[in-house]
Phi, psi and omega in degrees: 000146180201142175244139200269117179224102159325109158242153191215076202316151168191147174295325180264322169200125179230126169304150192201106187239164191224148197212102175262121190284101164246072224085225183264018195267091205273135144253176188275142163237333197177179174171147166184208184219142183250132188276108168253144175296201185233059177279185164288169180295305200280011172240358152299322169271340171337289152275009136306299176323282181303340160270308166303315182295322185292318185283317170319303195302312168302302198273329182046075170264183193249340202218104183242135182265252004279152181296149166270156187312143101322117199270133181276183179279312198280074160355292237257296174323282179342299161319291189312289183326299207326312208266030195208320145299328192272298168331349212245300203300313168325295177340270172318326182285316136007294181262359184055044151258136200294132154255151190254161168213161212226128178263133163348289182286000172275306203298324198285327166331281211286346188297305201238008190084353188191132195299323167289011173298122183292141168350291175324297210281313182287358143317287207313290174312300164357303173270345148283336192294306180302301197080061187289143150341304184201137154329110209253162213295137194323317186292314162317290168334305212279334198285329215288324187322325196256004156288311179307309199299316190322287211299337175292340185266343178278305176302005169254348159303321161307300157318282173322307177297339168305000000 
């Protein structure tokens, strides 16, 4: 058993799902988004940094994933997500959990079958895989997305090793 917490980085809003693995079996634990205002940037990672310590803190997981950098069209975007990845993994490393990272289009492979799956679709499959209620808010979706792939990639590595 293990438990997963799936982050989906943003300077503005960064998503965040936690997810438990038993076998090949996923549950739902949480998911949600940490909000920052149009404060200056260091108190935006402040609180990232401080919001990922807090869900940590909640969930007590074994595991952390993250999305990997991307290159944007915008340099300064970019810059921020860098630092806003970087507040979120201090966390996790902090608290000593190992961390993983992920390129966008491998989490949507593994979520939805196609490396191109639009926001909608990585919703959708989500909320079947969990076997959710309701569709969970795009930034949630996309982080509990990247808790799944971990977790999907560590069992075909177990696999693989048999």
């Amino acid at each position: 058993m293990a438990i997963i917490l799936g982050i989906d980085p943003g300077s503005r809003l960064t998503g965040y799902g936690v997810i438990q693995q038993t076998g090949r079996h996923l549950t739902y634990l949480g998911s949600g988004c940490i909000r920052t205002s149009v404060e200056d940037l260091p108190t935006r990672l402040k609180r990232i940094y401080a919001g990922v310590s807090e869900i940590i803190l909640q969930f007590q997981p074994d595991m952390f994933a993250i999305e990997q950098v991307f290159m944007a069209r915008n340099a300064d975007s970019a810059l921020k997500l860098g630092q806003a990845r970087g507040a979120a993994i201090v966390s996790a490393v902090n608290n000593d959990l190992p961390v993983f990272e992920y390129a966008a289009r491998l989490v949507k492979q593994s979520v939805v079958g196609t490396g191109a799956a639009d926001k909608k679709q990585v919703q959708h499959m989500v909320k079947l895989l969990l076997k959710l209620p309701a569709s969970p808010q795009a930034d949630a979706a996309d982080a509990l997305a990247i808790a799944i792939t971990h977790a999907h990639i560590g069992q075909q590595l177990i696999k693989n090793c048999k």
